[in-house]
MDTraj code that builds the backbone (N, CA, C; nanometers):
import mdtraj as md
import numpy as np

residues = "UNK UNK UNK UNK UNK UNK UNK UNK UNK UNK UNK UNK UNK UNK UNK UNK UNK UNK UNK UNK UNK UNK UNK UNK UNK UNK UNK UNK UNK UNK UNK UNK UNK UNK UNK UNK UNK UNK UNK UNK UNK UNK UNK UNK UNK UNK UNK UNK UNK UNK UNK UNK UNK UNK UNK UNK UNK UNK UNK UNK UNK UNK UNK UNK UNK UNK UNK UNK UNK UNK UNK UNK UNK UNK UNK UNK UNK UNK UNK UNK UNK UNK UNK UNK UNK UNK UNK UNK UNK UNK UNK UNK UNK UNK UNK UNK UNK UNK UNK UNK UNK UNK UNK UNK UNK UNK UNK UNK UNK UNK UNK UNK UNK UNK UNK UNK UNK UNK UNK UNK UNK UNK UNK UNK UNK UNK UNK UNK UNK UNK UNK UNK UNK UNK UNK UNK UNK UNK UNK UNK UNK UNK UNK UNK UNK UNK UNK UNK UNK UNK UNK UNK UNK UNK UNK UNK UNK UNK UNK UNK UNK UNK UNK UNK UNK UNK UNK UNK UNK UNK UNK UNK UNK UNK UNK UNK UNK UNK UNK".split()
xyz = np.array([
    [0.0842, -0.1172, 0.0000],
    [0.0000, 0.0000, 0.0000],
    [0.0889, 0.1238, 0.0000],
    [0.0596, 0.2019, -0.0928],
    [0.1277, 0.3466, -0.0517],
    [0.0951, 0.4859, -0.0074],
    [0.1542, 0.5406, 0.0766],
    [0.0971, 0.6876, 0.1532],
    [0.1505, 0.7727, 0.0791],
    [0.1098, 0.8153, 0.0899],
    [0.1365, 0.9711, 0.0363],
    [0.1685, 1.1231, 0.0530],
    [0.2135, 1.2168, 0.0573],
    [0.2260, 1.3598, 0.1388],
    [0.2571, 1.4540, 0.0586],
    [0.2276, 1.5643, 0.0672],
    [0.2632, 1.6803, -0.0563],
    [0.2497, 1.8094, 0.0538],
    [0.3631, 1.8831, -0.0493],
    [0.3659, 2.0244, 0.0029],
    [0.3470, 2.0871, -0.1147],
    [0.2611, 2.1682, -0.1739],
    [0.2503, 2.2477, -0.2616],
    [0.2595, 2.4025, -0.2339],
    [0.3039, 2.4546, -0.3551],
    [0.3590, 2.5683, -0.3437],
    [0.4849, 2.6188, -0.2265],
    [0.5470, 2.5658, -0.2329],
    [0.6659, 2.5820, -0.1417],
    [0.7527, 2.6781, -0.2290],
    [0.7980, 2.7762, -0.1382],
    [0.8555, 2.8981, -0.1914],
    [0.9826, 2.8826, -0.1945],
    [1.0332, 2.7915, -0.2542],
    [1.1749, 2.7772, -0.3215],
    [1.2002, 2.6822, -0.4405],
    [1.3132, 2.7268, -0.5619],
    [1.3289, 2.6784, -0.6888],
    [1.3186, 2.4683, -0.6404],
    [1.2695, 2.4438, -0.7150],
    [1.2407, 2.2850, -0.7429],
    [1.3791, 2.2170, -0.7855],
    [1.4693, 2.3054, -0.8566],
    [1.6055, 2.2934, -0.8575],
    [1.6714, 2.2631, -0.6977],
    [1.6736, 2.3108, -0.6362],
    [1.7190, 2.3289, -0.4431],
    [1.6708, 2.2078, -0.3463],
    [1.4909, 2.1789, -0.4301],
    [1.4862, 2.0421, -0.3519],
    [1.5170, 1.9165, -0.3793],
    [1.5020, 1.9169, -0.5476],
    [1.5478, 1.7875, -0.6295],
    [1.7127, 1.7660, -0.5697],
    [1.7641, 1.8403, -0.5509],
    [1.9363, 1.7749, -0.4277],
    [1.9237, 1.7069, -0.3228],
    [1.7948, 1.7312, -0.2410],
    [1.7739, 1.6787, -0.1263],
    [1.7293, 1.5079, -0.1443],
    [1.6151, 1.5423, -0.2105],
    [1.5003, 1.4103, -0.2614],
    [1.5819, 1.3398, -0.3086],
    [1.7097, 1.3365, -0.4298],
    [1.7834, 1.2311, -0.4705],
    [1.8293, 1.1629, -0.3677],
    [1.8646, 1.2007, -0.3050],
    [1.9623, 1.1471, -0.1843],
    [1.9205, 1.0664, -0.1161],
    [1.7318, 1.0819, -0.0586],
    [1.6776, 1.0197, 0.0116],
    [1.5939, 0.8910, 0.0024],
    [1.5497, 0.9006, -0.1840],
    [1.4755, 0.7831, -0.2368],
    [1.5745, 0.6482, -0.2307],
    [1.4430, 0.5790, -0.1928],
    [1.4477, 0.4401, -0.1319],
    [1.5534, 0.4008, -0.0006],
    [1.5660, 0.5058, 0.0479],
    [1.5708, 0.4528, 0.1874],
    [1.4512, 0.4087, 0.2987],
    [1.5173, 0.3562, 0.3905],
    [1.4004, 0.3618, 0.5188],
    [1.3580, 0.4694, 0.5444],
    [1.2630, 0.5294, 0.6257],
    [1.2064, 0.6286, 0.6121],
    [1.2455, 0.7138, 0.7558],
    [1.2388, 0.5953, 0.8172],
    [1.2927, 0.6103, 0.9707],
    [1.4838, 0.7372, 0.9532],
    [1.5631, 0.6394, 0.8785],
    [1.6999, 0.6663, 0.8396],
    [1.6833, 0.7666, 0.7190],
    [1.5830, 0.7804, 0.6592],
    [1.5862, 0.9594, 0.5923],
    [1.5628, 1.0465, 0.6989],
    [1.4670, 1.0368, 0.7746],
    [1.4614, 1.1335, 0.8725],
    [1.5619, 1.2035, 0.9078],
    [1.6620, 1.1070, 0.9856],
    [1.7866, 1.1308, 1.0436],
    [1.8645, 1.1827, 0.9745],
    [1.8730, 1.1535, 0.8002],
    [1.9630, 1.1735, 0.7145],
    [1.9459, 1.3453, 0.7036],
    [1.8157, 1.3975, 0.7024],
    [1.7692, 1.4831, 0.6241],
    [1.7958, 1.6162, 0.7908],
    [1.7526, 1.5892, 0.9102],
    [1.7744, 1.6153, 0.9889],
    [1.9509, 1.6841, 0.9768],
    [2.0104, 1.6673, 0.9706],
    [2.1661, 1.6656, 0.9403],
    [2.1649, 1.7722, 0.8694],
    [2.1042, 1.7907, 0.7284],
    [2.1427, 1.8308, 0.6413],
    [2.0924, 1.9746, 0.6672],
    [2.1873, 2.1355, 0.6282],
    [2.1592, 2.2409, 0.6983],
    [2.0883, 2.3123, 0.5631],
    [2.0106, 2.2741, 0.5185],
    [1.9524, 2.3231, 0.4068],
    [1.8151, 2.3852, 0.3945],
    [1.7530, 2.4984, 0.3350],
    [1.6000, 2.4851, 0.3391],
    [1.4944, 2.4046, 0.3014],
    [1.5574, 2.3477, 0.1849],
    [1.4992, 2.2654, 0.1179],
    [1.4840, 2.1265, 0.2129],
    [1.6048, 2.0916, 0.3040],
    [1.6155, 1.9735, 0.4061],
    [1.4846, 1.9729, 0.4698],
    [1.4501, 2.0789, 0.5364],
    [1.3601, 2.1340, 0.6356],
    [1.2219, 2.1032, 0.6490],
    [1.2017, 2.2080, 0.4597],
    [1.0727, 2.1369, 0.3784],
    [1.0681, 1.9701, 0.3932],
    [1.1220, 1.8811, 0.3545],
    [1.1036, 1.7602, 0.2869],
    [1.0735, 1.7353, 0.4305],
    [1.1584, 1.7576, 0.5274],
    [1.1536, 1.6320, 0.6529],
    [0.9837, 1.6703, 0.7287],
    [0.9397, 1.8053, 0.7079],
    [0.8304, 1.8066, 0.7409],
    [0.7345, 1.7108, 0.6439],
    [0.7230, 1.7205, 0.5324],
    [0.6378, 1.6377, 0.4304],
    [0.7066, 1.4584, 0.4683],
    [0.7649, 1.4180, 0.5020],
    [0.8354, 1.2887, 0.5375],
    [0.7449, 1.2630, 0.6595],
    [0.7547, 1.3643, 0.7780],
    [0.7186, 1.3677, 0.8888],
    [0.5911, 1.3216, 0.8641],
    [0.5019, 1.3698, 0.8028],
    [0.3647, 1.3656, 0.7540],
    [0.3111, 1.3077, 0.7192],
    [0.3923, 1.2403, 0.6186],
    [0.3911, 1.0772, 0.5071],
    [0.3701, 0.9429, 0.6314],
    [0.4759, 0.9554, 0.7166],
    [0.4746, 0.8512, 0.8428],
    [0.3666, 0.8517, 0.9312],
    [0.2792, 0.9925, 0.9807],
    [0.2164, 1.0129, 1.0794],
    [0.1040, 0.9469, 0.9570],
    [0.0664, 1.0050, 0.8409],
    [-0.0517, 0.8889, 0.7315],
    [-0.0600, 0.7852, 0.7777],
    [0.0573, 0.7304, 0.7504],
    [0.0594, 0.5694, 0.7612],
    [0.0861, 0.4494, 0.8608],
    [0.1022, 0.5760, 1.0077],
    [0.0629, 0.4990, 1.1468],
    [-0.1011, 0.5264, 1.1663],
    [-0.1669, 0.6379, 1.1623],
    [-0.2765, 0.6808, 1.1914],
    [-0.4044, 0.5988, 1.1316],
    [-0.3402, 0.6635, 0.9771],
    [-0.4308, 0.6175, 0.8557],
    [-0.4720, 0.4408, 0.8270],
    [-0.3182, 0.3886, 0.8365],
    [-0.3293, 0.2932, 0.7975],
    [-0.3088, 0.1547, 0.8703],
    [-0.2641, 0.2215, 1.0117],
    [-0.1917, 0.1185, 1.1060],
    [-0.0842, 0.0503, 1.0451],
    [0.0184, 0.1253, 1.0127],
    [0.1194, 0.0436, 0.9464],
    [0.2521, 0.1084, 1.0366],
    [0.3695, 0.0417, 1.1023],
    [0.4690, 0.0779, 1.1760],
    [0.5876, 0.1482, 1.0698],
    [0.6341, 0.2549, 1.1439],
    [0.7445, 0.3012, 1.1348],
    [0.8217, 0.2569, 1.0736],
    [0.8984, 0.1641, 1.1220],
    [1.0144, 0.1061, 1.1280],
    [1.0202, -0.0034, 0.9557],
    [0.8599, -0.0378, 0.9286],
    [0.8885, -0.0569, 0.7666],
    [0.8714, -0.0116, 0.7135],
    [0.8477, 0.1400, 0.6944],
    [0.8444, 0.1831, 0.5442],
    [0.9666, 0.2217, 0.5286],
    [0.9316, 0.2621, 0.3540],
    [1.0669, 0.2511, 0.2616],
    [0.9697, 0.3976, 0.2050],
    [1.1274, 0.4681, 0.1272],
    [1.0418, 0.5899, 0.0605],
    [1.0493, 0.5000, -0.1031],
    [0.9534, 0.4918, -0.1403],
    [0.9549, 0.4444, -0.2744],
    [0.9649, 0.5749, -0.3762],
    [0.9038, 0.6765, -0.3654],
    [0.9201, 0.7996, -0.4779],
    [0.9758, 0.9634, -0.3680],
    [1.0364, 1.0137, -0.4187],
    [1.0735, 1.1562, -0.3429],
    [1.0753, 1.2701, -0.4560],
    [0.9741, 1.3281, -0.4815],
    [0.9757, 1.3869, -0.6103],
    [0.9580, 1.5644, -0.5727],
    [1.0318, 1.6146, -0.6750],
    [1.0071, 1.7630, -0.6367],
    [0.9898, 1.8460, -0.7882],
    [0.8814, 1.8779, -0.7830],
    [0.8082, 1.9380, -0.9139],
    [0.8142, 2.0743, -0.9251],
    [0.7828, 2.1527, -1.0488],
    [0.7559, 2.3342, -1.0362],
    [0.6287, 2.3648, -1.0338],
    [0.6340, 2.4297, -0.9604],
    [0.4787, 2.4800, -0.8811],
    [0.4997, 2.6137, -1.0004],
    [0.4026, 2.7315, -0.9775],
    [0.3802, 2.8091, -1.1040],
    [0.4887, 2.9505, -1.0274],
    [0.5078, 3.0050, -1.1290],
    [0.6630, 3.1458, -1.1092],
    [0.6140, 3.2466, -1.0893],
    [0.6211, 3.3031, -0.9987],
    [0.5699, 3.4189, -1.0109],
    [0.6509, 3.5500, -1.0550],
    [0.6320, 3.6481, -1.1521],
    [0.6856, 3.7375, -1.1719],
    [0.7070, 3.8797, -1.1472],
    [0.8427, 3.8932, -1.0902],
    [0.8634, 4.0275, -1.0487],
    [0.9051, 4.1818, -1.1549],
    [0.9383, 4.2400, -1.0771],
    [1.0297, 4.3546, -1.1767],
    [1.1192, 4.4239, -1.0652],
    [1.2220, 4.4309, -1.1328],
    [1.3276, 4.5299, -1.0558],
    [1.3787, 4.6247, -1.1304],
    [1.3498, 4.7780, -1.0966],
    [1.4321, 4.8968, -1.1347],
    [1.6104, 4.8885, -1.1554],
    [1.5992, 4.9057, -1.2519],
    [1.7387, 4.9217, -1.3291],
    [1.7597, 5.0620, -1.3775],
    [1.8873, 5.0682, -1.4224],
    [1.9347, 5.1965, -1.4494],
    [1.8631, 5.2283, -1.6026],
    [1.8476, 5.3851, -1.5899],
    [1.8179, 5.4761, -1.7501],
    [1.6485, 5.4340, -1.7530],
    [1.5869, 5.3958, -1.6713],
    [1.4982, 5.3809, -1.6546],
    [1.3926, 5.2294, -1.7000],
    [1.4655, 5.1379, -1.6622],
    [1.4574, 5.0100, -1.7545],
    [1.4528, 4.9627, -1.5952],
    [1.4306, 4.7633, -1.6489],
    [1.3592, 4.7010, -1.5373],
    [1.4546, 4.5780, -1.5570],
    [1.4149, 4.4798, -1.4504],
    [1.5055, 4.3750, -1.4777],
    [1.3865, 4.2679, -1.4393],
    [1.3994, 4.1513, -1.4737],
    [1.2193, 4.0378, -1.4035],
    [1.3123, 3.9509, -1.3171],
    [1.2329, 3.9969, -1.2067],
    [1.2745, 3.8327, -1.0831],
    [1.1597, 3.7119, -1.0946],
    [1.2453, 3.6329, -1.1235],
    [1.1449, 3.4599, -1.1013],
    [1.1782, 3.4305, -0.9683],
    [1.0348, 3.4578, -0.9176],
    [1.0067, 3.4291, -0.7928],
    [0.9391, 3.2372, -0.7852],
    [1.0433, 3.1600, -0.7909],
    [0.9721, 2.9808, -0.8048],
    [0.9045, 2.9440, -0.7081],
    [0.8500, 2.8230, -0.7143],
    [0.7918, 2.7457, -0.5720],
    [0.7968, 2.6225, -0.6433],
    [0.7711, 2.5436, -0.5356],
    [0.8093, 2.3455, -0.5759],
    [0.6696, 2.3152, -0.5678],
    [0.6441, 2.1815, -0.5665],
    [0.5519, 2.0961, -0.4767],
    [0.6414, 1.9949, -0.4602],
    [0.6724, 1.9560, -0.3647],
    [0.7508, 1.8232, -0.2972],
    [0.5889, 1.7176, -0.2482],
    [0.6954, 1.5621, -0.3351],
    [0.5507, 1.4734, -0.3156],
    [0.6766, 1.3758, -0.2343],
    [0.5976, 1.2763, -0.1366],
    [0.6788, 1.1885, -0.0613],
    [0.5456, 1.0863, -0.0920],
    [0.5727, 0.9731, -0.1633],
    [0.5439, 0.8571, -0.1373],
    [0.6123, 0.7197, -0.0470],
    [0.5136, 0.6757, -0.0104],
    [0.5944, 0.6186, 0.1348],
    [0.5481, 0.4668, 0.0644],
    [0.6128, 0.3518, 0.1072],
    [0.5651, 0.1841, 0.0774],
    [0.5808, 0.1015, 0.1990],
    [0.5102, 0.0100, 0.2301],
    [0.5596, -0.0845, 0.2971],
    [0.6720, -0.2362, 0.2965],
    [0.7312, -0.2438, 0.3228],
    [0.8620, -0.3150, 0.2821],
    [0.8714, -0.4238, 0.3654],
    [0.9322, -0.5703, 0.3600],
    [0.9107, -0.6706, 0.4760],
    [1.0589, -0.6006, 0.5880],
    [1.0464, -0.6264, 0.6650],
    [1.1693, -0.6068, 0.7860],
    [1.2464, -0.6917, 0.7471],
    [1.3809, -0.5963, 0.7427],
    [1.5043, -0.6983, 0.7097],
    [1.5725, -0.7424, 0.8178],
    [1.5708, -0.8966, 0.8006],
    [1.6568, -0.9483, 0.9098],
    [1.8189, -0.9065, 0.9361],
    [1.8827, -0.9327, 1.0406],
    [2.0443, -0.8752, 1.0518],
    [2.1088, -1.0408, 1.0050],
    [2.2129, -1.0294, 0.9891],
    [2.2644, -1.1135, 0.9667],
    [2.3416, -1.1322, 1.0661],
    [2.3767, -1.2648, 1.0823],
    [2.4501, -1.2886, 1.1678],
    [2.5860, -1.2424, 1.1778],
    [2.6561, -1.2296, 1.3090],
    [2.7962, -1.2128, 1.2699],
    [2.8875, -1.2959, 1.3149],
    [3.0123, -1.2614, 1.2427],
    [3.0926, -1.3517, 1.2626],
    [3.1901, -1.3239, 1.3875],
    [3.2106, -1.4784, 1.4488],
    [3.3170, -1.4274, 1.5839],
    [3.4256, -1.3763, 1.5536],
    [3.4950, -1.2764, 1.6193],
    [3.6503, -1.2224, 1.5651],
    [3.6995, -1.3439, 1.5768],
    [3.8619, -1.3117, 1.5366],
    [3.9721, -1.3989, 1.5369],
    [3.9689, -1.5330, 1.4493],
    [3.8302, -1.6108, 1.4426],
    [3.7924, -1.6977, 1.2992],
    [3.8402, -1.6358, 1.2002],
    [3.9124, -1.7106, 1.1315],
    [3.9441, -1.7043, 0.9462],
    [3.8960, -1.8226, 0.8716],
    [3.8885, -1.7367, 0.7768],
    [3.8030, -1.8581, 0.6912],
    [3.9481, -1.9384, 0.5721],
    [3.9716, -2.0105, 0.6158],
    [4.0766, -2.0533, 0.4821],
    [4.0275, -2.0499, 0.3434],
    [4.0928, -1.9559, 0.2635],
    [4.0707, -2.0329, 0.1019],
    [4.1074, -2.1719, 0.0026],
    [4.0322, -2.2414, -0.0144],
    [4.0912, -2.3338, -0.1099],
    [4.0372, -2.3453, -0.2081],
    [4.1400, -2.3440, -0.3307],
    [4.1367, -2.3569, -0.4707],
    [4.1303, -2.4942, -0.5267],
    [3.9754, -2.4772, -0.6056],
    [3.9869, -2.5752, -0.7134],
    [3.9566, -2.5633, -0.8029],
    [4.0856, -2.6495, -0.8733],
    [4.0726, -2.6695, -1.0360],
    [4.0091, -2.7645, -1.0889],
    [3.9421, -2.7516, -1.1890],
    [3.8862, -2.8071, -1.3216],
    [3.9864, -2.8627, -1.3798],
    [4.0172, -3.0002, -1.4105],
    [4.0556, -3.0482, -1.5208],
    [4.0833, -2.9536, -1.6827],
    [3.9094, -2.8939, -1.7071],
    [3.9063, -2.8499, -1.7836],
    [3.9563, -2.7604, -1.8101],
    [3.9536, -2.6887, -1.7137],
    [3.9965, -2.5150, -1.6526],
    [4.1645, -2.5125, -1.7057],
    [4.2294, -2.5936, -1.6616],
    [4.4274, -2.5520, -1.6649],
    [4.4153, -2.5068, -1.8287],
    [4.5091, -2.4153, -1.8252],
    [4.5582, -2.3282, -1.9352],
    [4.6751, -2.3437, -1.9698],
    [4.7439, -2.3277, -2.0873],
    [4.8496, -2.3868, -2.1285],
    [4.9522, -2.2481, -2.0536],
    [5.0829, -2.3308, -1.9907],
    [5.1884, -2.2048, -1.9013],
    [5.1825, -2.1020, -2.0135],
    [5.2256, -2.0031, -1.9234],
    [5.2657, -1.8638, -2.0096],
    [5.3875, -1.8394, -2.0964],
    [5.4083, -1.7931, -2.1728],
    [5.5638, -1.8003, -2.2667],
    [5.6464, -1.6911, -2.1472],
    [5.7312, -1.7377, -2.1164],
    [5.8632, -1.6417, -2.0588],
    [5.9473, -1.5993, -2.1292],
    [5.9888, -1.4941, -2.1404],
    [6.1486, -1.4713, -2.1831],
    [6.2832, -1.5471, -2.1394],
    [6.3814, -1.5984, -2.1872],
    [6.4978, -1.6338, -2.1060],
    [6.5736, -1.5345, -2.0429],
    [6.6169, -1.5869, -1.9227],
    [6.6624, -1.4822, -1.8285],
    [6.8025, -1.4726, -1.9358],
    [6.8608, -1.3318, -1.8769],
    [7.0132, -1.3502, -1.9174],
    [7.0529, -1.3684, -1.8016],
    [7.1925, -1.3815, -1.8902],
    [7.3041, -1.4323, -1.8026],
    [7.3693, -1.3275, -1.7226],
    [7.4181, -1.3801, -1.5947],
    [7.4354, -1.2861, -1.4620],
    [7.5720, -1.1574, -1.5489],
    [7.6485, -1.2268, -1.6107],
    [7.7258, -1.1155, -1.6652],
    [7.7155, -0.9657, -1.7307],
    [7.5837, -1.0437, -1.8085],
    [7.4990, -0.9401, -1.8736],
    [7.4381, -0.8192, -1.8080],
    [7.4064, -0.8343, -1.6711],
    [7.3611, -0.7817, -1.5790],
    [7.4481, -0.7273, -1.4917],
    [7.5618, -0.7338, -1.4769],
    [7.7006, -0.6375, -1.4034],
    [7.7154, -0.5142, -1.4986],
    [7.7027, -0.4263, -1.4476],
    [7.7558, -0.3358, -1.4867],
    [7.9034, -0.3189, -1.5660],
    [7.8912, -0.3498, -1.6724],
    [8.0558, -0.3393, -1.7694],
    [8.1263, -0.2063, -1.7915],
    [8.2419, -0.1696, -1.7656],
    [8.3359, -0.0792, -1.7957],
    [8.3402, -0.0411, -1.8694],
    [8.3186, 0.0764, -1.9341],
    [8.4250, 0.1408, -2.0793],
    [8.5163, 0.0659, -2.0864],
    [8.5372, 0.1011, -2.2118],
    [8.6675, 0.0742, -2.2650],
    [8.7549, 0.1614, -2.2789],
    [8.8853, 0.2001, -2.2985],
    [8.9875, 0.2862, -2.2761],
    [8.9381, 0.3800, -2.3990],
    [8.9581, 0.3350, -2.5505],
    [8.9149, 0.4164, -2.6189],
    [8.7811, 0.4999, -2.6551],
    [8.6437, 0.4352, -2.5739],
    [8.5598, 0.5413, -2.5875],
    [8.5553, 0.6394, -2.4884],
    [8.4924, 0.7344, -2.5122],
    [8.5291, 0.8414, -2.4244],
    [8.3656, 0.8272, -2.3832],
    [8.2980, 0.7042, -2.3635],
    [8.2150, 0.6955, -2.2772],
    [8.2032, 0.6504, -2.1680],
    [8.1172, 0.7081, -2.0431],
    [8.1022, 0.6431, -1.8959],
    [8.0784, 0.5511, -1.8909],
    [8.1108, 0.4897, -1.7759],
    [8.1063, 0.3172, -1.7833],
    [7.9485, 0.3447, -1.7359],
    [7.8406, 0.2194, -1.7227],
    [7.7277, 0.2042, -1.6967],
    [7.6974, 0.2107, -1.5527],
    [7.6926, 0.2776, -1.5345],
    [7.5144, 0.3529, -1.3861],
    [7.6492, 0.4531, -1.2960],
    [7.7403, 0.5147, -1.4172],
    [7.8406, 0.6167, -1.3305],
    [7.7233, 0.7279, -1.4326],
    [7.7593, 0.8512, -1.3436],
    [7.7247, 1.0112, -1.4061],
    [7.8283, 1.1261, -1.4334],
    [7.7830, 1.1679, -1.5435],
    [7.9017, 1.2711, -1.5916],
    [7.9498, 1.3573, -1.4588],
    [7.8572, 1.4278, -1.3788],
    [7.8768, 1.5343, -1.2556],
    [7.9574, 1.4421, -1.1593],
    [7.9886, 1.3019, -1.1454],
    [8.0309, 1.2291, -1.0257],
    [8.1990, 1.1840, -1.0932],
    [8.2105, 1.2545, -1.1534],
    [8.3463, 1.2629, -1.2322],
    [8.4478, 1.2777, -1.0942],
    [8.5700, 1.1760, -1.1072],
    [8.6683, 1.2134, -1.0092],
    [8.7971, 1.2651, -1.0328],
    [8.8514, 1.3432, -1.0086],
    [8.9724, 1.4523, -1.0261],
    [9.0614, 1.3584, -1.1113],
    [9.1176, 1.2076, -1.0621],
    [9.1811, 1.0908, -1.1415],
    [9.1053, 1.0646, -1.2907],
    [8.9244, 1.0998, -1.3244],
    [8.9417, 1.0559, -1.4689],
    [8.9125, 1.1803, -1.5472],
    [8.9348, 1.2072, -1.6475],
    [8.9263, 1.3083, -1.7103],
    [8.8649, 1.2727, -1.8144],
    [8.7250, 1.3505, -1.8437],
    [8.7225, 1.3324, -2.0360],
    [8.7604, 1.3867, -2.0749],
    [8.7951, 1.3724, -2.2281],
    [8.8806, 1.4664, -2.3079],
    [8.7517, 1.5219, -2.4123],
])
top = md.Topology()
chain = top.add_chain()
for i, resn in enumerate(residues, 1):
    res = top.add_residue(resn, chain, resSeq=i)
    for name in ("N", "CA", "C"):
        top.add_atom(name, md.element.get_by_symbol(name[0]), res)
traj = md.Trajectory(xyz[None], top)
């Protein structure tokens, strides 16, 4: 069964509440409260009263508890603009859009979710792997390692006038000189 609640004409852009309402659809209704409570917003303020409202429906109305509903829809619509004028310079005007919302809260009933059990500390669960027959994959291709020589750092040679490998030109010592 679903409840229902509306605020119409609420004197702020529908832009300001649609931030709030995302946030809150399909939670518990109980834990939007709280959520929305928190939040230092005008638009927060609005909704949690229309929330507030939606719940008091559906204990009163319907005999249905708290603690299960779910918000199934949190919708925030444009109510009609009203138009201003503001004096501007040289004798000209400027128009204020004065907005308003209607915020709708549909409320559902949901079964109570059980907790799950928990687990005792300090238990680990071991992993063990099994293979499929089918499953093994042919090994991966490797490269051949080289050989440890290959991997020492080798000397110049007398005639190039290059640094030997993992020395730096700036770590030059007074004994070698390039030419």
């Amino acid at each position: 069964m679903d409840i229902k609640a509306e605020h119409r004409f609420a004197k702020i852009s529908a832009f300001k509440v649609r931030e709030v309402t995302r946030e809150i659809q399909g939670m518990p209704a109980e834990a939007a409260l709280e959520v929305i409570n928190l939040i230092p917003k005008k638009s927060a303020r609005l909704i949690g009263k229309v929330l507030a409202s939606a719940i008091a429906n559906a204990e009163n109305n319907n005999n249905l508890r708290a603690t299960n509903l779910v918000i199934k829809e949190a919708v925030a619509g444009e109510g009609p603009t009203m138009k201003r004028m503001h004096t501007r310079a040289r004798g000209g005007g400027a128009r204020i859009m004065k907005r308003s919302a209607h915020i709708k809260i549909i409320l559902t009933e949901a079964e109570p979710v059980a907790e799950k059990p928990k687990k005792a500390k300090g238990i680990k669960k071991t992993k063990t792997k099994v293979v499929s027959p089918k499953a093994t994959a042919a090994p991966a291709l490797t490269a051949p390692s080289p050989d440890v020589s290959q991997l020492r750092a080798e000397s110049a040679d007398a005639t190039s006038k290059s640094l030997a490998a993992g020395e730096h030109p700036e770590k030059v010592t007074s004994s070698e000189t390039i030419k």
